[in-house]
Structures are given as C-alpha cells and as structure tokens.
LORONU-912999 format. One record per residue (C-alpha): x, y, z; residue in one letter. Coordinates in Angstrom, 2 decimals. Example, Ala and Ser with C-alpha at 12.3 -4.5 7.8 and 13.67 -1.06 7.14 Angstrom:
% LORONU-912999
<px 12.30&py -4.50&pz 7.80&residu a>
<px 13.67&py -1.06&pz 7.14&residu s>
END
This chain:
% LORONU-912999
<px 0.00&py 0.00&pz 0.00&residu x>
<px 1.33&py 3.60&pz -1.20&residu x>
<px 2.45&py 5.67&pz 1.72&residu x>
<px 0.27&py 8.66&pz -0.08&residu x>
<px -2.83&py 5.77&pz 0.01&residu x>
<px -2.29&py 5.43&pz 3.85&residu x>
<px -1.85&py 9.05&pz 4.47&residu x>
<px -5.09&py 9.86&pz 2.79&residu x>
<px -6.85&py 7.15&pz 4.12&residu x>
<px -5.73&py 7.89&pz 7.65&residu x>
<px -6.31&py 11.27&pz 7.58&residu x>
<px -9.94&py 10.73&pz 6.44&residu x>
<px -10.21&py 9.37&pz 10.50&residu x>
<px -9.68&py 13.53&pz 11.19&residu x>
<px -12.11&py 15.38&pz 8.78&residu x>
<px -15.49&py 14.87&pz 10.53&residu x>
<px -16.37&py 11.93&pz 8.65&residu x>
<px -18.17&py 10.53&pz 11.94&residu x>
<px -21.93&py 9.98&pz 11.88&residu x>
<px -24.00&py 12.79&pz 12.42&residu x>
<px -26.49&py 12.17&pz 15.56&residu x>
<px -29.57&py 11.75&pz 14.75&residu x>
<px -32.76&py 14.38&pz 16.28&residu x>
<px -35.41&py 12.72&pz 17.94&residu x>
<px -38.41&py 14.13&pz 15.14&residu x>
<px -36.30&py 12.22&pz 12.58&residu x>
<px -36.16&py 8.87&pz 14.25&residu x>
<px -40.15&py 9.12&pz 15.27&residu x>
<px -40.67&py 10.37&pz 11.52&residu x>
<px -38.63&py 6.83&pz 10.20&residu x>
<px -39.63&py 4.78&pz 13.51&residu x>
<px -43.94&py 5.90&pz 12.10&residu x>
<px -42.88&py 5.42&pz 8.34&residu x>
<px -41.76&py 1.86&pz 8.60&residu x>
<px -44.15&py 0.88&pz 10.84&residu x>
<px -46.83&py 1.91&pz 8.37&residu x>
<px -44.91&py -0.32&pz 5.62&residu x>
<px -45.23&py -3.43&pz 8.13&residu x>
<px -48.39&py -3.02&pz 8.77&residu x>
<px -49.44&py -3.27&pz 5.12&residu x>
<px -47.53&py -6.07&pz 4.76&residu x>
<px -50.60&py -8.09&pz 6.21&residu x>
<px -54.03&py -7.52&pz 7.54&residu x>
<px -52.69&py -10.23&pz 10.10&residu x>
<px -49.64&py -7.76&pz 11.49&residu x>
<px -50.26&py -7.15&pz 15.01&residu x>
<px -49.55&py -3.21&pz 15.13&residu x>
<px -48.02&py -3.14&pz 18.63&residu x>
<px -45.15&py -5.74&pz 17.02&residu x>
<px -45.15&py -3.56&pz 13.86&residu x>
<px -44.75&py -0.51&pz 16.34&residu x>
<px -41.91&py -2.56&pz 18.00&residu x>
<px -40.20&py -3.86&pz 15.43&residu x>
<px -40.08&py -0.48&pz 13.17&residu x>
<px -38.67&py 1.49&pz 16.40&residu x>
<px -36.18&py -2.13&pz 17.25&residu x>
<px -34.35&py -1.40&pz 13.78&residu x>
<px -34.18&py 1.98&pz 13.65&residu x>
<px -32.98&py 2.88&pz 17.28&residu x>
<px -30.48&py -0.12&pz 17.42&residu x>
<px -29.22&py 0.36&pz 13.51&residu x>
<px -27.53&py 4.04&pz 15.08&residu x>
<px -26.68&py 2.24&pz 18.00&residu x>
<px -24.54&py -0.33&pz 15.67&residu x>
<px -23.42&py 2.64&pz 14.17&residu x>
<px -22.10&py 4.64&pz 17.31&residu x>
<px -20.55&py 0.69&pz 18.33&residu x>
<px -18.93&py 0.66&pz 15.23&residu x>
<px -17.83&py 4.56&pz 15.28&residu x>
<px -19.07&py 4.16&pz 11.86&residu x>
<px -17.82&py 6.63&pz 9.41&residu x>
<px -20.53&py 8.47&pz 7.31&residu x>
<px -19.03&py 6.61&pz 3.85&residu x>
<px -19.91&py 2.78&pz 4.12&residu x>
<px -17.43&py 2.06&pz 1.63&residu x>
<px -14.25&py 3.96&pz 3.56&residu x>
<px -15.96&py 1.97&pz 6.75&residu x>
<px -15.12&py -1.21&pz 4.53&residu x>
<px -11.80&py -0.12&pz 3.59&residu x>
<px -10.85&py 0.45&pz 7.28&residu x>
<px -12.22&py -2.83&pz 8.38&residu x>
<px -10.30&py -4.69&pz 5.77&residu x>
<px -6.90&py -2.98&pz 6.92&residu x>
<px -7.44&py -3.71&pz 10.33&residu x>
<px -7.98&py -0.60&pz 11.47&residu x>
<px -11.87&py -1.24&pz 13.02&residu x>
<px -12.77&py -4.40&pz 14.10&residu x>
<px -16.65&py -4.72&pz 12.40&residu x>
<px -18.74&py -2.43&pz 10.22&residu x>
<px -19.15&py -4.55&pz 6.82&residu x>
<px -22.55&py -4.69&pz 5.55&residu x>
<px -22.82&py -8.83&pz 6.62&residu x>
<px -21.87&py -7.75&pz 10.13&residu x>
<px -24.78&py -4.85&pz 10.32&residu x>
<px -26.91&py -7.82&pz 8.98&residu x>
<px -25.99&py -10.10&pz 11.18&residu x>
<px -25.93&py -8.24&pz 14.15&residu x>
<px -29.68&py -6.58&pz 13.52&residu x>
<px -30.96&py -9.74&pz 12.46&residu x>
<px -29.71&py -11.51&pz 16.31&residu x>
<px -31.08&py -8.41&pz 17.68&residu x>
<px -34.26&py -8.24&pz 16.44&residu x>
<px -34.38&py -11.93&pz 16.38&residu x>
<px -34.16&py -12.63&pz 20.19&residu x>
<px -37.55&py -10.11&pz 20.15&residu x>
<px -39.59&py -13.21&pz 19.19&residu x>
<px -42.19&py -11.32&pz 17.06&residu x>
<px -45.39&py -13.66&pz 16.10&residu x>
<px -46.22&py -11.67&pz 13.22&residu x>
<px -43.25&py -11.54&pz 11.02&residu x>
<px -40.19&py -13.60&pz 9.34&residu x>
<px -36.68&py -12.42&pz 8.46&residu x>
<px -34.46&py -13.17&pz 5.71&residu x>
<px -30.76&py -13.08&pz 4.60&residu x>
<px -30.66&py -11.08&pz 1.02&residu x>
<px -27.84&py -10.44&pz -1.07&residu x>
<px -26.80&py -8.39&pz -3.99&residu x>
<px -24.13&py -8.78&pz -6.40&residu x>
<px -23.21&py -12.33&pz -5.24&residu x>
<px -19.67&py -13.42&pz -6.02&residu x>
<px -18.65&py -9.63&pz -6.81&residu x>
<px -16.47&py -7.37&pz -5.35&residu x>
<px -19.32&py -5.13&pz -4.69&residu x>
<px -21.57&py -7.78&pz -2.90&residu x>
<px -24.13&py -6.39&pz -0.62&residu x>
<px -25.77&py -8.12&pz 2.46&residu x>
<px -28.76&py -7.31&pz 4.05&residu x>
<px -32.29&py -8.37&pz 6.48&residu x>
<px -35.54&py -8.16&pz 4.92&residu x>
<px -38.97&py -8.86&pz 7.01&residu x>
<px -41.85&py -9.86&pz 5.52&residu x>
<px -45.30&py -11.45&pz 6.90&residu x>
<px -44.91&py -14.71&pz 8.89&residu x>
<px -44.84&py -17.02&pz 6.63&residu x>
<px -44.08&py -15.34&pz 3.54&residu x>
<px -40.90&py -14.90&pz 1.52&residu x>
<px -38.70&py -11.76&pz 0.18&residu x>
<px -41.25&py -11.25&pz -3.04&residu x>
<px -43.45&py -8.75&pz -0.86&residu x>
<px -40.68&py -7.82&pz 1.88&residu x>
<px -39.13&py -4.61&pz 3.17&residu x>
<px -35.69&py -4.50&pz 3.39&residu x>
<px -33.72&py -3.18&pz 6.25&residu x>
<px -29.68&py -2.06&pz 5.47&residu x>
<px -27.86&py -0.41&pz 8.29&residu x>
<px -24.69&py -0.50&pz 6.44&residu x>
<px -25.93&py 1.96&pz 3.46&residu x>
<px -26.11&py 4.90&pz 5.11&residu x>
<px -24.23&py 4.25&pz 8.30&residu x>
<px -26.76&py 3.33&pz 10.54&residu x>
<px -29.50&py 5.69&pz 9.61&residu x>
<px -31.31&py 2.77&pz 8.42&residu x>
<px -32.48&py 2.42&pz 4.75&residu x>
<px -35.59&py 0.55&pz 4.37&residu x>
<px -37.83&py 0.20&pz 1.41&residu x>
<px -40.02&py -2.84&pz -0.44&residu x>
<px -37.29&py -5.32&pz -1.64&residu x>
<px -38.47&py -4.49&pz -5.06&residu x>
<px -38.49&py -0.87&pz -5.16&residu x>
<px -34.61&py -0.70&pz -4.37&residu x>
<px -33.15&py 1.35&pz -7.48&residu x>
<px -29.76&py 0.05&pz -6.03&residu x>
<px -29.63&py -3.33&pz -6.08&residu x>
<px -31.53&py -6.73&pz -7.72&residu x>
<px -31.77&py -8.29&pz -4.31&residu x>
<px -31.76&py -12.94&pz -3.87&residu x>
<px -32.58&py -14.63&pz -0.91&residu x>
<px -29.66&py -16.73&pz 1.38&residu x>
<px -31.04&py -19.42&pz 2.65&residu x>
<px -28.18&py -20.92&pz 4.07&residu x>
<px -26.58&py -17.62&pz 4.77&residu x>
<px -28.78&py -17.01&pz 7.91&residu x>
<px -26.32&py -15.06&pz 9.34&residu x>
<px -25.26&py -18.00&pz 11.83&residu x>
<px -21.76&py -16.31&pz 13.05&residu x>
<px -22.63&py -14.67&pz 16.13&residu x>
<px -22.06&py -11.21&pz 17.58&residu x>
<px -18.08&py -10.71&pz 17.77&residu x>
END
C-alpha cells in the first residue's frame, strides 16, 4: 500500500467523517414510516409488534453505528475494516448483528431473511428483509444499516433502485455477535 494511500486514508479518520447524531423528530418520523410499511404487509400484522419492530431497527441500527464509530461513507468503513484498522462495520456484520437483535424479540407476526446483492462480486451487498410470517422476500421490506451508516435504509425489496436483491437461505447469518 502507497504511503500517499495510507496518508489519505488515515487522515480521512480527522475530517469529521463521523456519523451525524440523529434528532429525535427524525427517528419518530422513520420509527412511524416503517411501521406503516409493516403493517401493510398483512391484515394479520399485530400493530403493537409492527410498532416494536419499526422502532427495534431503527434505534439499534444508530446504535450499531455509534458501536462501530461508523464513518458516514460505508465504503471507507469497509476499507478500514479490511486494513485492520476497526474491528466490524461490513454490511454482513450490520446484517448479522440486527438480524440476532431483532431476532431474540420473538415477534409472532413476522419472518426475516438473509438477502444479497451482487453475489460473487467485489461489490456484494448483504442485508435483512422482514416480511409477513410465513411469507418470503417477493413482498418484503428490506432493512440495510450498512448503506447509510446506521441511519437505516428501508424500502419494499423491489423498489430498491440500487440493487436486484436474492434470498440466502443458508446464509442465515449463523456467526454470532463478535
């Protein structure tokens, strides 16, 4: 690795790339916009879960993010991670850790699934979707911490502009919390 490379890289630490905190409106605002997506994604969603689960991801996404001392670019995040200069932030590790989060919540009315994007690519992309008990990632919403660094993106899995999103079945995100 160039010297100039490291000196950029580790001087990016120093410009106030940190993630911004965020106001309370903002989270309620995301917290009552999600939950309104769960709830339509079945007349059999219980709204308290919905409630629960839509203020679950969006509260413990920054709180991943402040664990992390996420920077606000995902993809410096990566390259810092992969140098050994932070210990976790890569997309699969948001993933995984909001999935064993919400997971240990126990919610009757809804199923979670691995997704990925780009599989076998440099620029693969790992996420959690939710959908209806029951029902798979064709009518889901998808929940990525990583993308904007732990102001959490959601939106149907087939609305994303980003990425063509697959299911992991065996994926799961088994590897526990670090």
């Amino acid at each position: 690795m160039s010297l100039l490379f490291r000196f950029v890289l580790i001087s990016s630490l120093f410009l106030g790339c940190a993630v911004k905190e965020l106001t309370v409106n903002y989270r309620q605002d995301k917290i009552y916009r999600l939950e309104n997506m769960l709830l339509l994604l079945s007349p059999k969603v219980d709204r308290a879960e919905a409630y629960d689960l839509a203020k679950s991801s969006v509260n413990y996404s920054y709180r991943l993010a402040k664990e992390y001392r996420a920077i606000a670019f995902p993809w410096l995040q990566n390259s810092l991670v992969n140098i050994g200069l932070k210990k976790r932030g890569l997309c699969h590790e948001w993933a995984s850790d909001l999935w064993h989060y919400l997971k240990k919540r126990e919610y009757r009315s809804f199923s979670f699934h691995a997704v990925s994007a780009n599989i076998g690519y440099l620029n693969e992309h790992n996420a959690l979707c939710v959908s209806a008990k029951g029902d798979g990632i064709v009518r889901s919403i998808l929940l990525d911490a990583w993308r904007n660094s732990g102001d959490l993106y959601f939106s149907w899995i087939d609305r994303d502009k980003k990425y063509r999103w697959s299911e992991r079945r065996g994926l799961y995100y088994l590897s526990p919390k670090r």
